[in-house]
C-alpha positions in Angstrom: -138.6 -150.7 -21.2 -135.9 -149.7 -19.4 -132.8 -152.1 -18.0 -131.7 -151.1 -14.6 -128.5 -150.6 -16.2 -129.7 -148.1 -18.5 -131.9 -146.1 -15.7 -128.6 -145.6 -13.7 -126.8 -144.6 -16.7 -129.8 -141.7 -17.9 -129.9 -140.9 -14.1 -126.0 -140.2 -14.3 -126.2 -138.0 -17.0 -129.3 -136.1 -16.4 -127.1 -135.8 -12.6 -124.1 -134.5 -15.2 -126.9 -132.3 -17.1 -128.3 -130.9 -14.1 -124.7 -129.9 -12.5 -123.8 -128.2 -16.0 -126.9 -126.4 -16.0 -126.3 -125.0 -12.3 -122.9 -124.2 -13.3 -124.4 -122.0 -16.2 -126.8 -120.2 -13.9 -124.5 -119.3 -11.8 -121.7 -118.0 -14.3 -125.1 -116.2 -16.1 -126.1 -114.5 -13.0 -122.5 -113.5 -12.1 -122.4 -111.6 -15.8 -126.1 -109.8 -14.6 -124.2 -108.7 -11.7 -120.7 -108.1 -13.1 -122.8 -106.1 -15.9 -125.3 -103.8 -13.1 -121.9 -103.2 -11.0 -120.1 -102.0 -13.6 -121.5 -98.1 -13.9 -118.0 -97.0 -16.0 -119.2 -96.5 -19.4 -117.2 -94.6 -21.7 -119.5 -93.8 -24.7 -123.1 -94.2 -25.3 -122.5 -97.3 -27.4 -120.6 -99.1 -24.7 -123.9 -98.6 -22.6 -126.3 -100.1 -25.2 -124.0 -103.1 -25.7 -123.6 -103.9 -22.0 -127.3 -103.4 -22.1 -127.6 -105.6 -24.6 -125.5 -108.4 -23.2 -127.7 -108.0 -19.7 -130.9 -108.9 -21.7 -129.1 -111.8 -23.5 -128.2 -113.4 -20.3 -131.3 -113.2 -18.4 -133.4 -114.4 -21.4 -130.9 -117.3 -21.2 -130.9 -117.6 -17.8 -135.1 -118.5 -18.3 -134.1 -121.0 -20.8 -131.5 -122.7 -18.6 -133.7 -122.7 -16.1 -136.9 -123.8 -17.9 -134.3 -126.8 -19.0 -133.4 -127.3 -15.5 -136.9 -127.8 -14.0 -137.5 -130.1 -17.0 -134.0 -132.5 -16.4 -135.1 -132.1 -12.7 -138.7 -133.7 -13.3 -137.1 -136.4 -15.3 -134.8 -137.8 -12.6 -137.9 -137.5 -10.4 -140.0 -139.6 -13.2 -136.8 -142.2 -12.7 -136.6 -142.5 -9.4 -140.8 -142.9 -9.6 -140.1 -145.9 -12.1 -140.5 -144.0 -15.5 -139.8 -147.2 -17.8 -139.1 -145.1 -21.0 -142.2 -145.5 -22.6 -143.8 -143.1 -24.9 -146.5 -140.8 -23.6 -148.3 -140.8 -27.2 -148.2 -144.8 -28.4 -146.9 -146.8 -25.1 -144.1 -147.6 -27.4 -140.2 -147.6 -25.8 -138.6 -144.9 -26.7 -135.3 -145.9 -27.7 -132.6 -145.6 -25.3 -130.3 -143.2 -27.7 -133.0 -141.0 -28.2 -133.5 -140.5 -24.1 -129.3 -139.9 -23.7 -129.6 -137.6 -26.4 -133.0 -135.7 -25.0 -133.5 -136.9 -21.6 -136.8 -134.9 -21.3 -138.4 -136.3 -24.1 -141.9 -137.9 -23.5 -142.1 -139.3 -26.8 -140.4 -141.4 -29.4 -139.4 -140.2 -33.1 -142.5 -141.3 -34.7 -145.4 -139.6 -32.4 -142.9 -136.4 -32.0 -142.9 -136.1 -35.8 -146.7 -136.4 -35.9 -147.1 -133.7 -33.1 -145.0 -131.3 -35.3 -146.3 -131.7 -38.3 -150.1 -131.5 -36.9 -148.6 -128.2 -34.9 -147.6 -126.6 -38.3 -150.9 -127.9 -40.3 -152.9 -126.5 -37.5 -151.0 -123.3 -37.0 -149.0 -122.7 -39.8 -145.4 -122.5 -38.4 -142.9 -124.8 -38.0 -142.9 -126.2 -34.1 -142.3 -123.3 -30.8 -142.6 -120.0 -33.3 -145.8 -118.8 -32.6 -147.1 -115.3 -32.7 -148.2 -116.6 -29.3 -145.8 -118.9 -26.5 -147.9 -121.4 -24.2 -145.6 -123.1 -21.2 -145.8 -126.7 -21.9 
């Protein structure tokens, strides 16, 4: 369970997470726009990297913000009294392990079961599906 000390310090840094993340949308999306605005293209090269670089960021810009609406439900869990337990076992999960991955909803032992059932059941190692499901 979690110490009140420790639930202000994972709610600071999730609050640090959260402003980094913003910060990265917003220099992502200025690239987009920096990229669409810019119609001077010397060769047909130069046009296929810029086009290039404009898929990179908005693919990153989904996982930022997938990221963000995951560190966003977390502080929401905290302020809603998530005690750090494990959703698999009931277990704490152990306060390193939720600075390191503040999202997590389960400790080492039940994540390491999930993936190895995910790759006995479909082959592959965890997330590289022929197929992607939202989780």
């Amino acid at each position: 369970m979690l110490t009140k000390a420790q639930r202000v310090q994972l709610s600071e840094e999730i609050g640090k997470a959260i402003e980094e993340h913003n910060d990265l949308l917003s220099s992502l999306r200025n690239q987009i726009s920096r990229g669409e605005a810019s119609q001077e293209v010397e060769t047909r090269d130069d046009s296929a990297t810029v086009h290039e670089g404009l898929i990179h960021a908005s693919r990153t810009i989904s996982r930022v913000t997938e990221c963000l609406k995951k560190l966003k439900r977390r502080m929401n869990d905290l302020k809603n009294g998530f005690d750090g337990s494990c959703e698999g076992c009931g277990s704490d999960i152990p306060f390193d392990r939720l600075l390191a991955q503040p999202t997590t909803h389960h400790c080492v032992t039940c994540k390491t079961r999930g993936e190895k059932e995910e790759r006995r059941d479909f082959g592959h190692a965890p997330g590289h599906h022929a197929f992607m499901t939202t989780q």
